[in-house]
LOFIDO-761406 format. One line per field, with one value per residue: x negated, y negated, z of N, C-alpha, C in turn; residue in one letter. Coordinates in nm, 2 decimals. Layout:
N
n_east	c(X, ...)
n_north	c(Y, ...)
n_up	c(Z, ...)
ca_east	c(X, ...)
ca_north	c(Y, ...)
ca_up	c(Z, ...)
c_east	c(X, ...)
c_north	c(Y, ...)
c_up	c(Z, ...)
r	c(A, ...)
END
This chain:
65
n_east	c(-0.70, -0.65, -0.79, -0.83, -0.92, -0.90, -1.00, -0.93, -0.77, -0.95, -0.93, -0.98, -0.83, -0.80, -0.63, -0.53, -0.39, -0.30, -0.22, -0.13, -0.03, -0.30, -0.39, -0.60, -0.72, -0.94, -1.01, -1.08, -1.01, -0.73, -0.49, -0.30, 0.06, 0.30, 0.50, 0.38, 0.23, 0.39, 0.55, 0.73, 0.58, 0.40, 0.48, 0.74, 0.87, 0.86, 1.05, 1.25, 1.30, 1.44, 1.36, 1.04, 1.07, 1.21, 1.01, 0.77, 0.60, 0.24, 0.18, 0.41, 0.37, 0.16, 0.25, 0.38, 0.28)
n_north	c(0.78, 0.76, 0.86, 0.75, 0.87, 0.78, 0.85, 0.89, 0.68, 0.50, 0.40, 0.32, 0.31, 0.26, 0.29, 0.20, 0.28, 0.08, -0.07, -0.26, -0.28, -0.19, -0.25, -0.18, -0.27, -0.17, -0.24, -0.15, -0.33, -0.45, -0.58, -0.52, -0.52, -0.78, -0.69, -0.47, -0.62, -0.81, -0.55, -0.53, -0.56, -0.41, -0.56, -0.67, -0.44, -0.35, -0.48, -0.44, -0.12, 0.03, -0.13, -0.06, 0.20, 0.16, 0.07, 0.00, 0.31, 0.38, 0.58, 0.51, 0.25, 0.29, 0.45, 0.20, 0.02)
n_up	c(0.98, 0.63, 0.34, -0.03, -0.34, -0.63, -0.94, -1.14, -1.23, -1.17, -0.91, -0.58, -0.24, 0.10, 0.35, 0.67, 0.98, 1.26, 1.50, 1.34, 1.00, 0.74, 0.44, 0.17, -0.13, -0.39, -0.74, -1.10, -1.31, -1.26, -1.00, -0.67, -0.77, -0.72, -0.59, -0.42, -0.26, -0.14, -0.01, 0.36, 0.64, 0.92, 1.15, 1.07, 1.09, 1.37, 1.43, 1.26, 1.18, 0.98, 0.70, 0.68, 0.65, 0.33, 0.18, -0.09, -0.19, -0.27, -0.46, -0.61, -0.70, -0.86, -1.09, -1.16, -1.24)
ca_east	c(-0.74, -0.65, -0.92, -0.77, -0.99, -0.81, -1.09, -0.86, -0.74, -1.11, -0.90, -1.00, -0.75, -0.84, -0.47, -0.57, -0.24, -0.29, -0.15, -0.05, -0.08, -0.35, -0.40, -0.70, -0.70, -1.03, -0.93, -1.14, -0.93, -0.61, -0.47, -0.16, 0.14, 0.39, 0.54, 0.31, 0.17, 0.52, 0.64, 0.71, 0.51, 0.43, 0.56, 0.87, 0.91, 0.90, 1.19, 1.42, 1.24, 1.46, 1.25, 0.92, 1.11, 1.13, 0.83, 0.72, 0.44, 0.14, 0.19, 0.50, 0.28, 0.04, 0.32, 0.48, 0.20)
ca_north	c(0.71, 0.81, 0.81, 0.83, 0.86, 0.85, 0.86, 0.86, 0.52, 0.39, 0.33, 0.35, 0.25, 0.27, 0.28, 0.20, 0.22, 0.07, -0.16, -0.33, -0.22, -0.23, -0.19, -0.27, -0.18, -0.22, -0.18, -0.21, -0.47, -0.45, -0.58, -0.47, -0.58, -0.87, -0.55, -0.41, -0.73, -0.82, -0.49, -0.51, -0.53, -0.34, -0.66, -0.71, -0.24, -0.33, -0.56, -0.32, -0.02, 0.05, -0.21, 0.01, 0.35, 0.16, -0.01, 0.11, 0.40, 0.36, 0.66, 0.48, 0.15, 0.37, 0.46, 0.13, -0.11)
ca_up	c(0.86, 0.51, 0.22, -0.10, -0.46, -0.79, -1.03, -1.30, -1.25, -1.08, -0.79, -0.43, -0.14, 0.22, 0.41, 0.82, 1.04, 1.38, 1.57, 1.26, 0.85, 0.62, 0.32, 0.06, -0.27, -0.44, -0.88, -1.14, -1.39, -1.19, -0.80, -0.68, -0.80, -0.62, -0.53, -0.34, -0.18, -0.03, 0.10, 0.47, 0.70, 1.00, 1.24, 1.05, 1.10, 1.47, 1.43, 1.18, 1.16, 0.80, 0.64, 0.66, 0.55, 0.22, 0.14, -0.21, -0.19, -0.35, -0.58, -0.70, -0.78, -0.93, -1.14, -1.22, -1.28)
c_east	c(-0.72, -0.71, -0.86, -0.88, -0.95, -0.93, -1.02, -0.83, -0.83, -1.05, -0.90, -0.88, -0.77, -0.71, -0.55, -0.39, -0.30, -0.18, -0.07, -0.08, -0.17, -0.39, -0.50, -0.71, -0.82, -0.99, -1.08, -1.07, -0.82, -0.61, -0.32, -0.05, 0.23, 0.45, 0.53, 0.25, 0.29, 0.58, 0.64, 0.61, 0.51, 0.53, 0.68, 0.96, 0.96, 1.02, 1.29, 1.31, 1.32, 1.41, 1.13, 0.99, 1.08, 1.07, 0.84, 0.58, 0.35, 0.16, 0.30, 0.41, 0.20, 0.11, 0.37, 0.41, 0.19)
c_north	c(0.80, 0.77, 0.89, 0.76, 0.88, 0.81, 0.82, 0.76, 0.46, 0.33, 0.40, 0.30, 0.33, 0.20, 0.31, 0.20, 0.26, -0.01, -0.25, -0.27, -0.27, -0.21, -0.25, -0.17, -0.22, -0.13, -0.24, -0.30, -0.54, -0.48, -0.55, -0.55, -0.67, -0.76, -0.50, -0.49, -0.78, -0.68, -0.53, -0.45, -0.47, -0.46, -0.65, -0.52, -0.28, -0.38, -0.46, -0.24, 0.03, 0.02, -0.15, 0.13, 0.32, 0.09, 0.09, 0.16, 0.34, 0.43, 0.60, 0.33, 0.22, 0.35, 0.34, 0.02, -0.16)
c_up	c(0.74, 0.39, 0.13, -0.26, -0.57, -0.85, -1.17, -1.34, -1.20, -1.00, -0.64, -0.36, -0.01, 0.28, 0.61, 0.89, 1.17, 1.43, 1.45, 1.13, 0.79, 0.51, 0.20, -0.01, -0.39, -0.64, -0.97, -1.26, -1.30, -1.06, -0.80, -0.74, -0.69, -0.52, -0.37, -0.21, -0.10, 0.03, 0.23, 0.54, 0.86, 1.13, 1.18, 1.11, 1.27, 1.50, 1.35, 1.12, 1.01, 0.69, 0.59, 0.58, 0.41, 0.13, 0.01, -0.16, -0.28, -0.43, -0.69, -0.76, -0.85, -1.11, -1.27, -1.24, -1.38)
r	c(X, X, X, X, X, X, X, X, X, X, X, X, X, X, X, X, X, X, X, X, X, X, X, X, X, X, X, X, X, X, X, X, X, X, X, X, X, X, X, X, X, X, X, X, X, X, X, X, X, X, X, X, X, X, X, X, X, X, X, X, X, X, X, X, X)
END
C-alpha cells in the first residue's frame, strides 16, 4: 500500500494494487480529471499488459489539471 500527502494541493490519494486497481482520490474543490478516470484498468493490463505501462501517473494529473 502507498500513502501519498501533498499538502500543497490538499490532496490525499490512497493507491491499493491487488488483485485489481484502486484508486481514490479525496480533493478539496477538484476530482480527477476524464483522464484519469478512464485510464486502463488493471482487467483490461491482464489482457495487453502495454495498456497499463501507459496509464497517465498521478504526478502528471497533478500537473495537468
Amino acid at each position: 500500500m502507498t500513502l501519498t500527502l501533498d499538502t500543497a494541493d490538499n490532496v490525499l490519494a490512497v493507491l491499493i494494487d491487488s488483485d485489481h486497481d484502486a484508486v481514490t482520490a479525496l480533493t478539496g474543490t477538484d476530482r480527477p480529471t476524464a483522464e484519469w478516470d478512464n485510464r486502463p484498468s488493471w482487467d483490461n493490463w491482464k489482457k495487453d499488459p502495454g495498456t497499463w505501462d501507459n496509464r497517465p501517473s498521478w504526478d502528471n494529473w497533478k500537473k495537468n489539471k
